[in-house]
C-alpha positions in Angstrom: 101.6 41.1 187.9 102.2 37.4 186.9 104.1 38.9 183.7 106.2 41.4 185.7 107.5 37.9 187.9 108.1 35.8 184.9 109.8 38.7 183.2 112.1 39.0 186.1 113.5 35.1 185.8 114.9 36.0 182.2 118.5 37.0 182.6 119.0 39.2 179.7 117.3 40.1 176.0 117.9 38.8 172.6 120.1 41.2 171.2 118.0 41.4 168.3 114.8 42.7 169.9 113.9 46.2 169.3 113.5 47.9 172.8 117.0 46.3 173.7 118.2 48.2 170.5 116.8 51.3 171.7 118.0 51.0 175.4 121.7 50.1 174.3 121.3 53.0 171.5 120.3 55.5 174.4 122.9 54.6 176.9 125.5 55.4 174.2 123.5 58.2 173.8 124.3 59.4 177.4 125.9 62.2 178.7 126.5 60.8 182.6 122.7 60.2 183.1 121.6 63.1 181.1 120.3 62.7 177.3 120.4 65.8 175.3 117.1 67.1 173.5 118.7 66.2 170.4 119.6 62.7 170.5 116.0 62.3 172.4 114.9 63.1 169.4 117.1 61.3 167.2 115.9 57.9 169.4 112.6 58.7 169.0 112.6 58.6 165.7 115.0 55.5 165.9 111.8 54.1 167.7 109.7 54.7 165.8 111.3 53.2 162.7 111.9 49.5 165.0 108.2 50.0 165.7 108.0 50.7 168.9 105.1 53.0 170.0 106.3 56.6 171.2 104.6 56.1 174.6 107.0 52.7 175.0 110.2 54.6 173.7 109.7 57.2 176.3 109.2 54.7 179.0 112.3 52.9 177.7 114.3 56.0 177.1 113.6 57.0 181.1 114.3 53.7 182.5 118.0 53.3 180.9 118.1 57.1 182.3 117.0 55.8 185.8 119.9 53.0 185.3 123.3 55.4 184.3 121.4 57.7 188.0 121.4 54.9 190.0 124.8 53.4 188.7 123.7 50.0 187.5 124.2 48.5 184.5 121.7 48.0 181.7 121.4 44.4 182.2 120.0 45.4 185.6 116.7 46.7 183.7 116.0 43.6 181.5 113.2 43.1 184.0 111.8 45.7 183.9 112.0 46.4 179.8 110.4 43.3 179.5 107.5 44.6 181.1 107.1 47.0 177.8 105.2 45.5 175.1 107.0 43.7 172.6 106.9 45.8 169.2 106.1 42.6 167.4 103.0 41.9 169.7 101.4 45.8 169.3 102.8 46.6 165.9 100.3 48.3 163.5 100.8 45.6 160.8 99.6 42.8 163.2 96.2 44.8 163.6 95.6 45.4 159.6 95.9 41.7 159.3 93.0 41.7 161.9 91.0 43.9 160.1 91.4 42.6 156.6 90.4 39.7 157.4 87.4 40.8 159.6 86.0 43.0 156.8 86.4 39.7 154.6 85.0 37.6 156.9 81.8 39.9 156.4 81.9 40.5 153.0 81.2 36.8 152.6 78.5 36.6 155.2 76.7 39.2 153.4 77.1 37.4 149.8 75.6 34.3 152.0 72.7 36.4 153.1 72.0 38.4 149.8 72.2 35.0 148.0 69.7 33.4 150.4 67.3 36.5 150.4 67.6 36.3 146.4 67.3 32.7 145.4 66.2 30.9 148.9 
C-alpha cells in the first residue's frame, strides 16, 4: 500500500520507460475507448519486445482503456501505472544473472569441500 501512496506523488513517467511506451502506443491505438483485436495483438507483442510481462501489458492495456471510458487523460493514470512492475526490476535477464552466479557460488563451495575431503 505504501508503494501505491508514493507512486501517487510522482506527476508523470520518464518518457523513456517501457509501460509509458506501451500506454501512449495503446491510446493511439484507440478507437473511442475500444481497441481492436488486432492492434491488442500488435501491443502485445510490442510488450513483449520492451519486456514487459504479458500479465503487466494486459493490466496496462485495460487501464489506458479505463482512461479514454472515463474521459481523462493518460497522465491521469501515472499513479496507477506505477503500481505495475517496472520491466527493468522483473525482467528475465535480471534473474539469469541471479542464477549464474548462484550455480557459481556452488560450484566453488563444492571444489572447497572435494579439496578438503581429498587432501585435508
Amino acid at each position: 500500500m505504501l508503494l501505491a501512496r508514493e507512486s501517487a506523488r510522482e506527476p508523470a513517467f520518464d518518457p523513456t520507460d517501457a509501460r509509458w511506451k506501451l500506454a501512449i502506443a495503446a491510446q493511439r491505438a484507440l478507437e473511442g475507448a475500444v481497441l481492436a483485436y488486432d492492434e491488442r495483438r500488435r501491443l502485445l507483442d510490442l510488450a513483449t519486445r520492451i519486456g514487459i510481462r504479458p500479465f503487466d501489458a494486459n493490466l496496462i492495456l485495460a487501464i489506458v482503456q479505463d482512461r479514454a471510458r472515463r474521459g481523462e487523460t493518460l497522465e491521469s493514470a501515472a499513479p496507477t501505472l506505477a503500481i505495475i512492475p517496472s520491466p527493468a526490476h522483473s525482467s528475465p535477464a535480471n534473474h539469469t544473472w541471479i542464477w549464474v552466479t548462484g550455480i557459481t557460488v556452488a560450484m566453488v563451495a563444492d571444489g572447497v569441500l572435494i579439496a578438503w575431503i581429498i587432501f585435508g
